[in-house]
LOPA-58611 format. One line per 3 residues: their letters; for each residue x, y, z of C-alpha. Coordinates in pm, 1 decimal, padded with zeros to 6 digits, always signed. Example, Ala and Ser with C-alpha at 12.3 -4.5 7.8 and 13.67 -1.06 7.14 Angstrom:
2
AS = +01230.0/-00450.0/+00780.0 ~ +01367.0/-00106.0/+00714.0
REM end
This chain:
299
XXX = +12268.6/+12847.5/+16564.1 ~ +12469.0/+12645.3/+16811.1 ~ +12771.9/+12547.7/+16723.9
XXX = +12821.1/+12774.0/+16442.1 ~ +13177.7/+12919.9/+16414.5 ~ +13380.9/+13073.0/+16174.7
XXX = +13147.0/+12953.8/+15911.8 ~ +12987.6/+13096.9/+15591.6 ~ +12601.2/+13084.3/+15559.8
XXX = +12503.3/+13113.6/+15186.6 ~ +12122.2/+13201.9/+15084.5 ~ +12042.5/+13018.0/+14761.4
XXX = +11736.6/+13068.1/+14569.5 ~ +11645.3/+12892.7/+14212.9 ~ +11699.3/+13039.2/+13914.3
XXX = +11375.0/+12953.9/+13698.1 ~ +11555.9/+13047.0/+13365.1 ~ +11876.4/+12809.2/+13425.8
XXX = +11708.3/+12594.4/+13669.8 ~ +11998.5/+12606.5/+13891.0 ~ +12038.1/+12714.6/+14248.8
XXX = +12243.5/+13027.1/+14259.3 ~ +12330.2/+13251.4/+14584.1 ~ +12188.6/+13539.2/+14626.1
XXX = +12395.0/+13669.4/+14994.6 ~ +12635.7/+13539.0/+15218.4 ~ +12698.2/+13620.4/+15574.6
XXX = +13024.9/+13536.6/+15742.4 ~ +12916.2/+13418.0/+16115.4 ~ +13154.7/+13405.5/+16371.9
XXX = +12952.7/+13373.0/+16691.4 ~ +12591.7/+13126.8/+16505.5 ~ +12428.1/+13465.1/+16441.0
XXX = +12352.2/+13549.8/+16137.3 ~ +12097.6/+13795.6/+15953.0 ~ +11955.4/+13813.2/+15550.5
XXX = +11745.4/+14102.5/+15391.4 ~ +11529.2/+13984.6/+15117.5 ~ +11395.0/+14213.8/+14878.4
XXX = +10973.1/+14218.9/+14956.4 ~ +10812.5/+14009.9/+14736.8 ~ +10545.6/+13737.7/+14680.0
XXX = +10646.9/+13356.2/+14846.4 ~ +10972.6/+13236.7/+14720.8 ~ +11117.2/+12908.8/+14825.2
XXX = +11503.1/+13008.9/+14976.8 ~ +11735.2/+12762.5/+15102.6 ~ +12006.3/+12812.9/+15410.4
XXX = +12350.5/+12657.4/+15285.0 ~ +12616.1/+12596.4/+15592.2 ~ +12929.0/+12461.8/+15547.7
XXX = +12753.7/+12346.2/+15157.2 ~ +12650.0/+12018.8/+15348.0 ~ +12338.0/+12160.9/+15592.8
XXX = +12081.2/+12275.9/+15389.9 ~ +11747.1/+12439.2/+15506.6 ~ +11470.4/+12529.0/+15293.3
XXX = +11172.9/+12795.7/+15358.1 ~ +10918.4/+12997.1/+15205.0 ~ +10956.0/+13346.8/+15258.7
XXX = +10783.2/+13681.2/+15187.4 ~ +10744.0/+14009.3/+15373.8 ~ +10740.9/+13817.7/+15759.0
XXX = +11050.6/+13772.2/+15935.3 ~ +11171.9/+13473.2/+15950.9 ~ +11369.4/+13276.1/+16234.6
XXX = +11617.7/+12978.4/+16212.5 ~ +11744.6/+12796.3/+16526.6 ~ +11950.0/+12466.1/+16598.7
XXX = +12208.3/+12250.8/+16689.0 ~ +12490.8/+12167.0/+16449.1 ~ +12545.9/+11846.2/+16634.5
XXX = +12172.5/+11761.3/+16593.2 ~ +12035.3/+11826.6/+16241.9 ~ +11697.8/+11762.1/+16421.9
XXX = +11711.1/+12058.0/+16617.0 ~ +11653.5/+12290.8/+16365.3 ~ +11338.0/+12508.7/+16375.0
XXX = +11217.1/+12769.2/+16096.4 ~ +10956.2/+13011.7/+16286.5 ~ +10795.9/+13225.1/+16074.5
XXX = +10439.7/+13428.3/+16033.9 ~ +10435.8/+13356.7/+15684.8 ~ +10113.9/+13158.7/+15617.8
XXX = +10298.1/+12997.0/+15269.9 ~ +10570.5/+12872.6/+15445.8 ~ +10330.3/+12728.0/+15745.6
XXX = +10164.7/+12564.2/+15437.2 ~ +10502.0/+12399.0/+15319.6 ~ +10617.8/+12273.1/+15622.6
XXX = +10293.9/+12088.4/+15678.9 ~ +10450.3/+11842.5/+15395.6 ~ +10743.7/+11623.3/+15394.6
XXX = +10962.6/+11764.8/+15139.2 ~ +10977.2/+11473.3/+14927.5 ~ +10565.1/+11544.2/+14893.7
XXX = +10653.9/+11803.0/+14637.4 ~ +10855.3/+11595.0/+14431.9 ~ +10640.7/+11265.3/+14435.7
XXX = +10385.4/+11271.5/+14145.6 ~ +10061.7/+11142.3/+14390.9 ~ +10182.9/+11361.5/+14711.8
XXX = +10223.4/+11647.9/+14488.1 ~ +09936.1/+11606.1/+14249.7 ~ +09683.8/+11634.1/+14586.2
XXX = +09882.8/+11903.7/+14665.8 ~ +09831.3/+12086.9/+14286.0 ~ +09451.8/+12024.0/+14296.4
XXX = +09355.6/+12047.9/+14631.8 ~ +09486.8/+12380.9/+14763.1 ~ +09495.1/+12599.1/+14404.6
XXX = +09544.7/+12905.7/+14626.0 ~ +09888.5/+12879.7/+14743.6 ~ +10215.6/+12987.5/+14610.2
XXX = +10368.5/+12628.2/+14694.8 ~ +10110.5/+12437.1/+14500.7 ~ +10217.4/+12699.2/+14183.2
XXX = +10552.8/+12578.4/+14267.9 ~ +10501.6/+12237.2/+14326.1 ~ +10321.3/+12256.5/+13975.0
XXX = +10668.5/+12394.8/+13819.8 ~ +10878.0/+12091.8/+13934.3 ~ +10649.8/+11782.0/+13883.0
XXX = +10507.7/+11977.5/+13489.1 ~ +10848.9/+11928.2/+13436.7 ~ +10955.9/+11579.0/+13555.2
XXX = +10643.4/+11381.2/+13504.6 ~ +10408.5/+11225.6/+13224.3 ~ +10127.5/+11434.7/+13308.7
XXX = +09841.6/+11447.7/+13040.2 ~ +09709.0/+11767.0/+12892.4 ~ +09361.4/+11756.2/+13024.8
XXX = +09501.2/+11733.4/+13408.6 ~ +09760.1/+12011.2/+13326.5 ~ +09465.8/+12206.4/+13197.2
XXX = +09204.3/+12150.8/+13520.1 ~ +09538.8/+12207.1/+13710.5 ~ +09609.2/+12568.7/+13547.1
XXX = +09259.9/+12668.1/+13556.9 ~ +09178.8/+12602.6/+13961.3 ~ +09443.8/+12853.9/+14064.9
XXX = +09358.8/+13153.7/+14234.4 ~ +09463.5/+13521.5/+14155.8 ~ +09682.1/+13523.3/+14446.2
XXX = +09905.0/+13216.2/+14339.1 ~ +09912.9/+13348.9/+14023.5 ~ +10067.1/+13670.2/+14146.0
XXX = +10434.4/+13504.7/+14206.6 ~ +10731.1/+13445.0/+13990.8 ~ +10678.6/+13076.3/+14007.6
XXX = +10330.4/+13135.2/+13750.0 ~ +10473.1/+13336.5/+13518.4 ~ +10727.0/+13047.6/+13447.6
XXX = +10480.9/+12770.1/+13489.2 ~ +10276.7/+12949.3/+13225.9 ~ +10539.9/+12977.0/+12983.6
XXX = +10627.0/+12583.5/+13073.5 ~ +10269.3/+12517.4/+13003.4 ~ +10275.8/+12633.1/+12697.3
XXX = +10565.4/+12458.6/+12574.7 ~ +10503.4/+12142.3/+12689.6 ~ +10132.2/+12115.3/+12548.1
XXX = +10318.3/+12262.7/+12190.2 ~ +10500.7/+11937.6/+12173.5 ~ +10288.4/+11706.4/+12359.6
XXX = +10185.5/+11406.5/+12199.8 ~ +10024.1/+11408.7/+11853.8 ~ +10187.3/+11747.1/+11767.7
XXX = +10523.1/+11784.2/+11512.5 ~ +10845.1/+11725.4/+11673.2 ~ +11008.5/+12077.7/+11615.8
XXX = +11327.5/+12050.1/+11428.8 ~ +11692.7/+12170.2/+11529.9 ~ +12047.6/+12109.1/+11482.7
XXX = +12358.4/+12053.1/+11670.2 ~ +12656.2/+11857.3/+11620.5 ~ +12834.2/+11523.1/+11696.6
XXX = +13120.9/+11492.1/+11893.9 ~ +13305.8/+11423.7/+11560.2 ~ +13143.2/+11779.5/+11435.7
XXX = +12902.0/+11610.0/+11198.5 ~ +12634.0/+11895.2/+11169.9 ~ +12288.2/+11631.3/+11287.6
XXX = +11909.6/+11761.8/+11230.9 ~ +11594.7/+11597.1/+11346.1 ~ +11492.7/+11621.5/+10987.4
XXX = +11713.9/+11396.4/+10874.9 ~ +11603.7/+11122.5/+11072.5 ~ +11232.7/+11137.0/+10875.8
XXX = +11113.7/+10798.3/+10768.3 ~ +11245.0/+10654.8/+11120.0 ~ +11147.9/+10619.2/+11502.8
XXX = +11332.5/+10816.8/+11678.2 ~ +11378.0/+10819.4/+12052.7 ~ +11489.9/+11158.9/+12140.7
XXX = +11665.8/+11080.7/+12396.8 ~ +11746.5/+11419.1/+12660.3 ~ +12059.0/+11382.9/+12872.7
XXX = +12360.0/+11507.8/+13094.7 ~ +12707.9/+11348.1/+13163.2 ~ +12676.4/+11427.0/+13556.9
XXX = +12293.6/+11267.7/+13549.4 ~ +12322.8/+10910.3/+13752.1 ~ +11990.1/+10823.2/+13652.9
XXX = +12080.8/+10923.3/+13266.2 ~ +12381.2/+10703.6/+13327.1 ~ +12206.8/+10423.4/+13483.9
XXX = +11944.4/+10349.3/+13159.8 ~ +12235.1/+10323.0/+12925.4 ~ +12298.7/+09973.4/+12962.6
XXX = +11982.1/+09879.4/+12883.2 ~ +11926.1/+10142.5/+12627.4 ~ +12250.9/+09958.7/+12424.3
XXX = +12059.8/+09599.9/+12504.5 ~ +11762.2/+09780.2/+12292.2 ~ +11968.9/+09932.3/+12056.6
XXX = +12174.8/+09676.3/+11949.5 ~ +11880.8/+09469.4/+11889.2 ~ +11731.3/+09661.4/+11668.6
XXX = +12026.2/+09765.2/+11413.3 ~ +11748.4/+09602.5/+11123.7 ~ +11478.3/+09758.5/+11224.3
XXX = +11365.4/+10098.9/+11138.1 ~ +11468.3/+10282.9/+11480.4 ~ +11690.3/+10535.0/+11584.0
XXX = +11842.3/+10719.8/+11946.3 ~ +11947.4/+11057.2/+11893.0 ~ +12078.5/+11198.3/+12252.3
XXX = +12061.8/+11534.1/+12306.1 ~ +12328.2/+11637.1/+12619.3 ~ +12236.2/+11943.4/+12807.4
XXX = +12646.1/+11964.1/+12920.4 ~ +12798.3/+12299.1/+12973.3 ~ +13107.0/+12151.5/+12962.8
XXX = +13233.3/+11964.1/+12591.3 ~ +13493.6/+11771.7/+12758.0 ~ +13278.7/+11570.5/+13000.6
XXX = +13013.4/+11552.0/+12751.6 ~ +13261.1/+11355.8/+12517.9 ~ +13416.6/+11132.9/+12789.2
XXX = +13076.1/+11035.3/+12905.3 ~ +13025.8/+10874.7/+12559.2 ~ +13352.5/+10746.1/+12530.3
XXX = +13320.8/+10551.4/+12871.5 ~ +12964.7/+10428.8/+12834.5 ~ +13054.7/+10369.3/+12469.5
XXX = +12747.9/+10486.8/+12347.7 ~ +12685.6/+10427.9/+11977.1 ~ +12421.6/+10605.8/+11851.8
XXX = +12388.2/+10923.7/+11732.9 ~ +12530.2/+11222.1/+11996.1 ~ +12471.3/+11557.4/+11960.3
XXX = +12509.6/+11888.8/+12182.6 ~ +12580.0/+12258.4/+12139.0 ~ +12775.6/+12289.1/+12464.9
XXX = +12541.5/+12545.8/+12623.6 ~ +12358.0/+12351.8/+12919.4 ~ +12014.9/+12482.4/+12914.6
XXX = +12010.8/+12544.3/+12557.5 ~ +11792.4/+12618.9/+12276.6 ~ +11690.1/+12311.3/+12191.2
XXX = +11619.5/+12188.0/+12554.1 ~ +11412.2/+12538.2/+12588.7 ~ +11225.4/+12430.8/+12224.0
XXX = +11103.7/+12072.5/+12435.6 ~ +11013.4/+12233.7/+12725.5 ~ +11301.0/+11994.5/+12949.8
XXX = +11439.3/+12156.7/+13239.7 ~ +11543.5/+11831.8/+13392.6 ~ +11706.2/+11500.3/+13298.7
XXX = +11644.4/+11220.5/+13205.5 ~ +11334.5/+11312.3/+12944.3 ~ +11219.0/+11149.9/+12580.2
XXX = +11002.6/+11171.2/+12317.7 ~ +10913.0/+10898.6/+12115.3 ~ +10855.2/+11035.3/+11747.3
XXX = +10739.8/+10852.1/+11484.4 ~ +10842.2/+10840.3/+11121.6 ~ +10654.8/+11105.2/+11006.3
XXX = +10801.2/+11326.8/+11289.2 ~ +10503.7/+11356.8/+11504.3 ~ +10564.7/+11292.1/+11907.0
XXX = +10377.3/+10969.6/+11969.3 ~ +10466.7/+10898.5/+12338.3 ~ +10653.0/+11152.3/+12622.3
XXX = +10862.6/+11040.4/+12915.7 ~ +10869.8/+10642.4/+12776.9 ~ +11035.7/+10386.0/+13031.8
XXX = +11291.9/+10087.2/+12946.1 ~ +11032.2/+09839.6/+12947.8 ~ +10773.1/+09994.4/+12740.0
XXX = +11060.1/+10120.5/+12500.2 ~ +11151.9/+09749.7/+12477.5 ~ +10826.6/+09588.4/+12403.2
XXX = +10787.2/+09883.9/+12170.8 ~ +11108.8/+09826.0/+11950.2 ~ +11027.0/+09444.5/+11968.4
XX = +10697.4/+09533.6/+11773.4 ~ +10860.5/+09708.0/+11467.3
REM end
């Protein structure tokens, strides 16, 4: 790499139980030559971190792989590699993966690649996506996609999510307020409840709170309830967050990020709901402002 001095490279992978990117080897480069050894392994997708603001994601397995560039032209930067997954992914603008149409071709249309597994991982995750297309979806891929990491944790996903999709019980847990009121989803029974799956450093958690209040407030007669569930590793900023954005409904977290309870819903992302109804089944996943407002307007 041109340009590249003095500089730590960092290789990042995901970590599919915490969901966060974690580094797995660092090189110090003085001279823009750098080298990695990955352990050999189906497709994995691995990202490039320089200087924590350049970031450069591949696919990689048992082929070598080759990264050249420019620092002082981002669009410089080649990835040559022999490995047919990571050929695949770069046929795609990255944002394909993470769009629910782009990535849903993607999912159905070539079942026999590791990157469809993982696009499957991200967007099972994110989006609405009904039962019967997550089924068709689980069923088309081949032996060989199933082979990688990414599977096995789509499978367990899979199995979650279609536990508490809609018509099913909302399972029941506990945590407590910021006050240290001891809250369970039981005791909400004989109201709506929009479980309501959030994070103090989320901007787009942040950004539906103001209209979530509007809602809220208008419907302090009616029988409906918000009980947020924060995913915050951190107490502190969990607290402040509710403080500042004076939230007034019911707040409850155990302090442990990706918890148990986020685990129990299948949510390893935020923002995500679930409507429940008053006899505690799940009546509607993933519900937006508007159709949350028409909704409370109907009680």
């Amino acid at each position: 790499i041109k340009g590249l001095k003095e500089t730590t490279i960092n290789l990042l992978k995901l970590d599919l139980e915490s969901n966060e990117p974690v580094i797995i080897d660092s090189f110090f480069s003085s001279s823009g030559n750098f080298k990695f050894s990955l352990n050999k392994a189906p497709s994995y997708l691995y990202t490039l971190a320089i200087n924590d603001t350049l970031k450069i994601p591949f696919f990689s397995d048992t082929s070598n792989t080759e990264i050249k560039g420019d620092l002082s032209s981002i669009s410089s930067f080649k990835v040559e590699s022999s490995s047919t997954e990571d050929a695949f992914f770069r046929k795609f603008s990255q944002d394909a993966f993470f769009e629910k149409e782009k990535g849903m071709n993607i999912m159905l249309n070539h079942p026999d690649k590791i990157v469809s597994v993982f696009t499957a991982y991200y967007q099972f995750q994110i989006f609405n996506i009904s039962k019967d297309t997550m089924d068709i979806i689980m069923s088309k891929f081949s032996n060989y996609s199933k082979q990688s990491v990414y599977y096995d944790y789509l499978n367990k996903l899979y199995k979650k999510i279609t536990k508490i999709s809609e018509g099913k019980i909302a399972p029941n847990f506990s945590a407590k307020t910021k006050d240290g009121e001891l809250i369970s989803l039981i005791d909400l029974r004989g109201k709506y409840v929009l479980l309501d799956f959030w994070a103090s450093w989320c901007g787009p958690c942040i950004q539906k709170f103001p209209e979530m209040k509007n809602i809220y407030n208008n419907a302090k007669n009616k029988n409906f309830q918000i009980l947020g569930v924060s995913v915050d590793v951190r107490r502190d900023r969990w607290v402040n967050s509710i403080l500042l954005n004076k939230l007034n409904w019911i707040n409850i977290s155990n302090a442990r990020g990706w918890g148990e309870i986020s685990d129990e819903y299948g949510v390893k992302a935020v923002p995500q709901n679930f409507l429940i109804n008053p006899d505690g089944i799940i009546i509607k996943k993933n519900i937006n402002i508007n159709e949350l407002k028409l909704f409370v307007n109907s009680l």
